[in-house]
Each structure stands twice: as structure tokens, then as C-alpha cells.
Steps between C-alpha positions, in 0.01 A plus 500: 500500500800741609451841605683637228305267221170644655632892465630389144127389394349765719669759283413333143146570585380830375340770739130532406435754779708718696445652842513864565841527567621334218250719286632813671897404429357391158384869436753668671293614755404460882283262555280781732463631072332126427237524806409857357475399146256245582279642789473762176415261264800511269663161567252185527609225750420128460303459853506075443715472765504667858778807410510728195716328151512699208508318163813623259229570271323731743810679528557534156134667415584742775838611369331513166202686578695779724801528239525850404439611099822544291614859515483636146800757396 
């Protein structure tokens, strides 16, 4: 299999974690803001594997549950 074959199917395959940088650039934020969030309990790693992934759907609660209420006019 070619290099380029194995980056092709490489990217087909959905993320189903991503590491705290990509979590940080996903949120627009440094990733220093992801270490904080979760040392205070507000974003919940996956701890499966040695390093700290953060499921889209983790990411997604927290943007949910921290969204701000609709300002009424």
C-alpha cells in the first residue's frame, strides 16, 4: 500500500477522540483553557489510553451546558 493510499484511508476514518490540542483549536481556546476545565471538572476525558482524548460528544455537553440564556428585549 502507497503512502498516499494509507493517508487517503487514514482520513476516511472518523475521529472518535481528540487530544487536547485539537479540543483547544476546536473551542477556540488554548489548550492551557482544556487542562483547567478538566482539573475543574467541567470537561471529562476518556483515560483508556495513556494521554487525555476528549469525545466530540463530551465537547458538545460542555458547550451546551455553559451556553449563556437568550437575552430577552
Amino acid at each position: 500500500m502507497s503512502k498516499k493510499t494509507q493517508k487517503e484511508n487514514k482520513a476516511a476514518l472518523p475521529k472518535l477522540a481528540y487530544s487536547t490540542n485539537d479540543a483547544a483549536e476546536m473551542l477556540g481556546v488554548n489548550p492551557a483553557t482544556i487542562w483547567r476545565l478538566t482539573k475543574r471538572g467541567l470537561l471529562r476525558p476518556s483515560k483508556g489510553i495513556r494521554y487525555a482524548r476528549y469525545t466530540l460528544e463530551e465537547l458538545q455537553r460542555y458547550l451546551r451546558e455553559t451556553a449563556s440564556e437568550p437575552v430577552k428585549a
